[in-house]
C-alpha positions, 0 to 999 in steps of 0.5 A: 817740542823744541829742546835745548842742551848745548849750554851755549844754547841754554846761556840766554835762558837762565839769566834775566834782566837783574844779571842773576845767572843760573844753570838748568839741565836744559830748556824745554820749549813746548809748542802746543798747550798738550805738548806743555800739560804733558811735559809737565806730567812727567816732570812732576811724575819725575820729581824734577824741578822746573822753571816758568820762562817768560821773555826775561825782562824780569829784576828779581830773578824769578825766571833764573832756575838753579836746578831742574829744568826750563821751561820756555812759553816763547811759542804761546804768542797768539792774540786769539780774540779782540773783542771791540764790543765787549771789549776784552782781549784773549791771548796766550801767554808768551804774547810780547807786551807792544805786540797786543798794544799795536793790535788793540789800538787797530780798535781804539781800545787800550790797556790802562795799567800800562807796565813799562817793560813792552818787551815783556810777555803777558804771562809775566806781567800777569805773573807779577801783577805788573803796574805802571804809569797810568796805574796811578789812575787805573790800577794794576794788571790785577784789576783787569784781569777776567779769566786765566787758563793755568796749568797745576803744578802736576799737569791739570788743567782749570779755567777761572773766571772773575766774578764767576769763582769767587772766594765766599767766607773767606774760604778758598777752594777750587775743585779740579776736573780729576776731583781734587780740591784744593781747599783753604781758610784765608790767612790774616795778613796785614798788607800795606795800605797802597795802590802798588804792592807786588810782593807776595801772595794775594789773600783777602777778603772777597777775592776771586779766586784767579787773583792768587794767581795774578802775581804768584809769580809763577810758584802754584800755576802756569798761565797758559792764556788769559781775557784782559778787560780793556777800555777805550782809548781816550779822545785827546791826551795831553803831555806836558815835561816840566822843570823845576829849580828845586826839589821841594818845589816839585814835591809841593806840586806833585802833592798838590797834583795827586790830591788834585787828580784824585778829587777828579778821579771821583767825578765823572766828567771833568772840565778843560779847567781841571788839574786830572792827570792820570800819570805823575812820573819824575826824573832827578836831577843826575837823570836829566844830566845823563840826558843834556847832550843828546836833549839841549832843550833841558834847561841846566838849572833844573833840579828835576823833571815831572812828566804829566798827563791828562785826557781830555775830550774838546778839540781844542787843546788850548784852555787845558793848556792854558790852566795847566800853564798858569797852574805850573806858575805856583810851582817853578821858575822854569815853567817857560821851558815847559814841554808839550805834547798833544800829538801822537808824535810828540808823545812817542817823543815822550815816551823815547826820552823816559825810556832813554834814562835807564838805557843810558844806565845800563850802558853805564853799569856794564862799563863797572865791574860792580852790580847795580843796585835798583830799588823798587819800593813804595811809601804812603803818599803822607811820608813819602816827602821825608822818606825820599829827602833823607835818602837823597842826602844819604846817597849824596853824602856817600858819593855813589853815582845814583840815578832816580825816576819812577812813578812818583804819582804812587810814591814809588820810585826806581833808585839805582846805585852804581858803585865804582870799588869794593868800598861804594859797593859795601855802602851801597848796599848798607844804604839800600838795606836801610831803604828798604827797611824804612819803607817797610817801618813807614807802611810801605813795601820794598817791592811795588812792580817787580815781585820778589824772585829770588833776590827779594826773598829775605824781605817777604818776611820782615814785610809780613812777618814769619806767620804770614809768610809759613801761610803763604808757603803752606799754600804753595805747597798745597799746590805743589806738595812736591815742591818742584814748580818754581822752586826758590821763587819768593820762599827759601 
């Protein structure tokens, strides 16, 4: 057992990408699985609060503790099992993200919801039920997700298996190896009707019962280990950036790419001549011009950028490139600056120039003395068009420099607000409050990837309503009678 004290040595630990910042007595970094159930025995025995840590890539705060004790799962980073047959992965929980993408790949094996952070841990993104850009085609973390090792709240150790422990009339129940049971009837809770939701508990009808704790975020269980489905990496992969001179161009061709795409979802082959693209991702206008001087291939005129990809088995690449031209043709004037990637190198290329956007914002927000202001939430597809516009013209009456890209194939997009003085940072946040609101009026949900943590907490209920939220909260409590396990996370 490592064991940290000196606040210098704790500062690192009780802070997250969100920039919240807290303050712990200090942080514990356990070394085996025993040496973790027993400190969370006497923890729990103790009355002391404690924090789950992951890699603390998280924005909503959710492994900054405010009291108690820190524990850190930095030396759970095995990959136990790769399993190219059957194919699964077995690993521990502190396992960075890239670090099982590279040993997989060795298999010609992928992980397909493909959560954007690499840096992240496993556990976390099991935590938070993370997503993607290719969840567009392949679902979330949740849906890949075959068995977890947890560790209960007071320090008791359960395995749960899809398909295996199952939720059956709607009644929830896991029986410990001690002989507790924890035993409830579903709550009725009214989700929205998307693809992307990671804000609360997962309570419906024919659930497995490790599907509560897929996005629990880290309040009722530690994952200490988990069996992660995966798939065969595609034979061929096209990539294509293209450039729009309007924004209500890129939407028509984004609309039509997604119904397009899910029409081919539904077919088990699909031909070089059919539009199938497995991510839809966008950058605004302000993105692209961040990026013009390091990237002089971007045409100035651009009002947008779509980046799309697409799996394909032949050979030869050019009939897909070739509908893919003539279908970009409908939608922009600027199809002739299109970029392509059908190579690993050019992908990587790709995926530098999606990744440089919020590196450059985030060089930009510690130049301000004011918090940025990132949002992370999701629409139905049929309202996304208006929802998106009369947000833009709100945000560009403001004057406020904002930033937007995301995964606009879900209709969920990542909104960054960067406010100069006390003034924009007022209206910054009136607008963000406006935003979310909307979307939740409009069915949607103001938190699509990133939990709730602790800065979202005040939107589970105007999402779900006061009932549905005491029921969540009365089953974390079940779990937790004392309270003490990721105290603050999602409930106040």
């Amino acid at each position: 057992m490592i064991i940290k004290t000196e606040k210098d040595k704790i500062q690192n630990y009780v802070v997250d990408a969100s920039n919240l910042r807290g303050n712990c007595d200090k942080v514990l970094i356990p070394e085996t699985k025993q040496e973790l159930i027993e400190t969370i025995r006497k923890l729990y025995d103790d009355g002391i609060p404690y924090t789950i840590s992951g890699a603390g890539t998280g924005l909503v705060g959710g492994r900054v503790p405010f009291e108690g004790v820190l524990i850190s799962l930095e030396k759970f980073n095995r990959i136990i099992e790769i399993n190219p047959t059957i194919r699964y992965v077995r690993l521990e929980a502190g396992v960075i993200h890239s670090d099982m993408e590279e040993a997989i790949s060795e298999f010609n094996l992928f992980f397909p919801p493909n959560p954007t952070e690499k840096n992240s841990f496993i556990g976390g993104n099991i935590a938070c039920n993370s997503s993607g850009s290719r969840t567009f085609k392949y679902g979330t973390v949740r849906d890949y997700v075959e068995s977890l090792t947890i560790v209960l709240p007071w320090g008791e150790e359960i395995i749960l298996t899809r398909n295996h422990d199952s939720v059956v009339n709607n009644i929830f129940e896991i029986k410990v190896p001690s002989g507790r049971v924890i035993h409830f009837e579903l709550p009725k809770i009214a989700y929205p009707r998307l693809q992307k939701n990671s804000a609360g508990y997962y309570l419906r009808s024919g659930m497995d019962t490790l599907d509560l704790f897929v996005g629990s975020e880290g309040t009722i269980g530690t994952i200490v280990e988990a069996s992660l489905r995966l798939l065969p990496k595609p034979d061929k992969v096209l990539g294509i950036i293209i450039f729009f001179d309007s924004l209500e161009n890129a939407l028509d061709f984004i609309e039509a790419t997604r119904e397009a795409s899910y029409s081919s979802f539904e077919k088990k082959e699909v031909s070089d001549n059919t539009i199938s693209a497995r991510l839809i991702e966008y950058f605004d206008k302000n993105s692209l011009n961040l990026l013009w001087n390091e990237y002089r291939q971007i045409p100035l005129e651009s009002a947008c950028a779509v980046w799309v990809e697409q799996e394909y088995i032949n050979t030869d690449d050019s009939p897909l490139v070739q509908t893919w031209y003539e279908y970009i043709l409908k939608f922009t004037k600027l199809a002739d600056s299109t970029w392509v990637a059908t190579t690993d190198a050019e992908h990587n290329k790709f995926r530098e120039f999606r990744h440089r956007i919020p590196l450059r914002v985030f060089e930009l927000v510690a130049r301000s003395r004011f918090n940025k202001i990132g949002s992370d939430t999701a629409v139905p597809s049929d309202h996304f068009r208006k929802y998106y516009t009369n947000f833009i013209n709100d945000l560009d009456k403001s004057g406020i420099q904002y930033f937007v890209w995301g995964h606009i194939g879900n209709s969920h997009l990542h909104a960054n607000l960067i406010p100069q003085n006390e003034r924009e940072s007022r209206i910054a946040n009136e607008l963000y409050e406006n935003y979310v609101r909307t979307a939740i009026e409009l069915g949607g949900t103001f938190s699509a990837e990133h939990g709730t943590g602790k800065l979202k907490r005040k939107y589970l209920e105007m999402l779900y309503g006061k009932e549905a939220v005491a029921a969540m909260k009365n089953i974390k409590l079940l779990f937790d009678p004392k309270n003490l396990l990721g105290k603050e996370i999602m409930f106040f």
